[in-house]
C-alpha positions as CSV (number, residue, x, y, z in Angstrom):
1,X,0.0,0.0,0.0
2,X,1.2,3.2,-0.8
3,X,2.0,5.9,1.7
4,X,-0.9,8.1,2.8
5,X,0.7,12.0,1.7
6,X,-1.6,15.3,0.4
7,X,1.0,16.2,-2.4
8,X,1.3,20.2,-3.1
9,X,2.8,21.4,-6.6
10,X,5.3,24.4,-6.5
11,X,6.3,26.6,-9.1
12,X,10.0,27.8,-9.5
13,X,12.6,27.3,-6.9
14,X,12.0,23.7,-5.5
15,X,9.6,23.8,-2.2
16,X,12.0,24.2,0.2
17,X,12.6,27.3,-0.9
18,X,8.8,27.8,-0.3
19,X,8.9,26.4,3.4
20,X,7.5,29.9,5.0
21,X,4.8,29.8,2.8
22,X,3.4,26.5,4.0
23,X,4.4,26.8,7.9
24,X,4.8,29.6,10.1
25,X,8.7,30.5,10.7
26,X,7.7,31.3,14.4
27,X,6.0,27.5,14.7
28,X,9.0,26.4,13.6
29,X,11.2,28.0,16.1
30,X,8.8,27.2,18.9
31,X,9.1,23.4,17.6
32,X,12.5,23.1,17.3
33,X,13.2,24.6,20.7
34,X,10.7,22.0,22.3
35,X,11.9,19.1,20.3
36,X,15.7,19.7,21.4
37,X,14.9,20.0,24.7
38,X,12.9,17.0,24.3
39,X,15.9,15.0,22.7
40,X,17.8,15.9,25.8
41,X,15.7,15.5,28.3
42,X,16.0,11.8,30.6
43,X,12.9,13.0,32.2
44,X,10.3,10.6,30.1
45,X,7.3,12.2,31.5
46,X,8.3,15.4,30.9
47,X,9.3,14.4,27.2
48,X,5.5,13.3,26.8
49,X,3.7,16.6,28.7
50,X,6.1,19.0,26.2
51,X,4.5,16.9,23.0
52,X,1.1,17.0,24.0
53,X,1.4,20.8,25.3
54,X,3.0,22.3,23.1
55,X,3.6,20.6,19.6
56,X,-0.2,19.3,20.0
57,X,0.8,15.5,19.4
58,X,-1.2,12.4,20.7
59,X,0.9,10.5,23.3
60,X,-0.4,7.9,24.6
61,X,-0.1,6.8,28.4
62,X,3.4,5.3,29.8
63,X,4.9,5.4,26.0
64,X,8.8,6.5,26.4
65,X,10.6,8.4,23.4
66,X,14.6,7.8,24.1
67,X,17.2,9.9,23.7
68,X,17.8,12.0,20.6
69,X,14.5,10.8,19.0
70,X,13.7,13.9,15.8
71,X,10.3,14.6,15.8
72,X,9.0,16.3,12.4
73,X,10.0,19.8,13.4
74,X,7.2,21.6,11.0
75,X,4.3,19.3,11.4
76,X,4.4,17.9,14.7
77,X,0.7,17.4,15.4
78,X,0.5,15.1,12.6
79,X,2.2,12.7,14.6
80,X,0.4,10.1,16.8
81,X,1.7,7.6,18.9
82,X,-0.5,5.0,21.4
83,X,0.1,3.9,24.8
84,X,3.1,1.9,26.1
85,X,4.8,2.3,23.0
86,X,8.9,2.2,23.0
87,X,10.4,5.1,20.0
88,X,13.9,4.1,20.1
89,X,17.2,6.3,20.4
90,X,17.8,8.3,17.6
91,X,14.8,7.5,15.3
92,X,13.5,10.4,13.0
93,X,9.7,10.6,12.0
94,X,8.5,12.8,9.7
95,X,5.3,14.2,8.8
96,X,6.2,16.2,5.7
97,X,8.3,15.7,2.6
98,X,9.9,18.8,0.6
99,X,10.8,17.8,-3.1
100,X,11.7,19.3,-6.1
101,X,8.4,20.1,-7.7
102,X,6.2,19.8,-4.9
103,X,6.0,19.0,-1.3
104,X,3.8,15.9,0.8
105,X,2.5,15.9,4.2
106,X,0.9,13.1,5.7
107,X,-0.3,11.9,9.3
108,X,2.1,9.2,11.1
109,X,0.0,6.7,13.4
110,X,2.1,4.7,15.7
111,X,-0.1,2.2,17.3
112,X,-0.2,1.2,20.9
113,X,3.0,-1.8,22.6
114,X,4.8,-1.1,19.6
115,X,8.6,-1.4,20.1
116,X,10.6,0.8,17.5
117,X,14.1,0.0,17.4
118,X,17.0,2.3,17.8
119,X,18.3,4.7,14.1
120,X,14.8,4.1,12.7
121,X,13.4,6.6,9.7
122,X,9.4,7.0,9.9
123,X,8.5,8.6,6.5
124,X,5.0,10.8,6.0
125,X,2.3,8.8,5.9
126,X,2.5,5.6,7.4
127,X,0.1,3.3,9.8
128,X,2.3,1.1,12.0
129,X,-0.3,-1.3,13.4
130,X,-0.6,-2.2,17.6
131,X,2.1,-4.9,19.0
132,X,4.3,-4.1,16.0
133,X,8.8,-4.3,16.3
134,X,10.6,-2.1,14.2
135,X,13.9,-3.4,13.7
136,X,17.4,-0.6,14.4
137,X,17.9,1.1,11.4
138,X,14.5,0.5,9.6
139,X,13.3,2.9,6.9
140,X,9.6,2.5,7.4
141,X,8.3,3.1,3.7
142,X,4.9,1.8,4.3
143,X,2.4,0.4,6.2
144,X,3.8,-2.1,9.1
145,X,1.1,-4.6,10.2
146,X,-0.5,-5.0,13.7
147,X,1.8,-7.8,15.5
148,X,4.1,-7.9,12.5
149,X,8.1,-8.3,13.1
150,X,9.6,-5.6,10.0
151,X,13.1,-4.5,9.1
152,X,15.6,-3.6,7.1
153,X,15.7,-0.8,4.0
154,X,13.9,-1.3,1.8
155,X,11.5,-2.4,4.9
156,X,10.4,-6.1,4.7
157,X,8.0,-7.9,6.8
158,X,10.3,-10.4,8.8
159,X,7.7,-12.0,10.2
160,X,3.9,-12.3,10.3
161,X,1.9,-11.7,13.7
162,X,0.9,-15.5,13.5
163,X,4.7,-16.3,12.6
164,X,5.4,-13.7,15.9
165,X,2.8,-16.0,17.9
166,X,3.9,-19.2,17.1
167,X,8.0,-18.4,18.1
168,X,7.0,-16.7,21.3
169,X,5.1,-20.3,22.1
170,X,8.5,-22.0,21.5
């Protein structure tokens, strides 16, 4: 399934060059000030109450975001994560996509006991079903199934959530 993105053409320079057009240089600044502290902070509460205050994200209950995670620093609130959910250190998700010709936003829903491993890339756009793993270093390019084991770049589904069940019985 393809990725879930509102695509907007540009004329001219590529859309980067069009950034304060489509997002408020202020918001921005407010964002990335939030988010660094964020990426420093060991506090995981405090991490969680900063999102949900003032970037406007859905966190859900006991969910921890490690160290140095990047949050999409223009569109923040189109990122939603569930309860009890693990974002590992370092992982970048990102709500928005500036090209040459045009540029794509799209929601990111992280479901709820997912465990996303550390140096993982969340593109615009993307579902990533409850009870999920995300393996280190993952480029999530597309949908990841509820229960499903996926890694690698490009992304593959390592295992099925029946495949999952069946080697936890072992």
């Amino acid at each position: 399934m393809s990725r879930r993105t509102t695509r907007f053409p540009v004329e001219g320079a590529n859309s980067l060059w069009h950034v304060y057009k489509t997002v408020p240089f202020i918001k921005v600044v407010k964002n990335f000030i939030v988010i660094q502290l964020a990426r420093y902070t060991p506090f995981l509460g405090m991490k969680n109450w900063l999102f949900r205050t003032f970037l406007r994200m859905k966190v859900g209950d006991q969910t921890s975001f490690a160290l140095m995670v990047m949050l999409d620093v223009m569109f923040p609130e189109k990122i939603s994560v569930g309860r009890n959910t693990v974002i590992g250190y370092n992982t970048t998700i990102l709500a928005h996509e500036y090209l040459v010709k045009e540029y794509r936003l799209g929601d990111v829903q992280i479901g709820s006991e997912v465990m996303i491993g550390a140096n993982t890339t969340i593109l615009p756009g993307v579902v990533i079903g409850d009870g999920a793993i995300v393996s280190a270093g993952t480029l999530v390019h597309k949908d990841v199934p509820e229960g499903a084991f996926v890694g690698g770049n490009p992304m593959r589904v390592i295992y099925t959530k029946e495949e999952m069940q069946e080697r936890l019985k072992l």
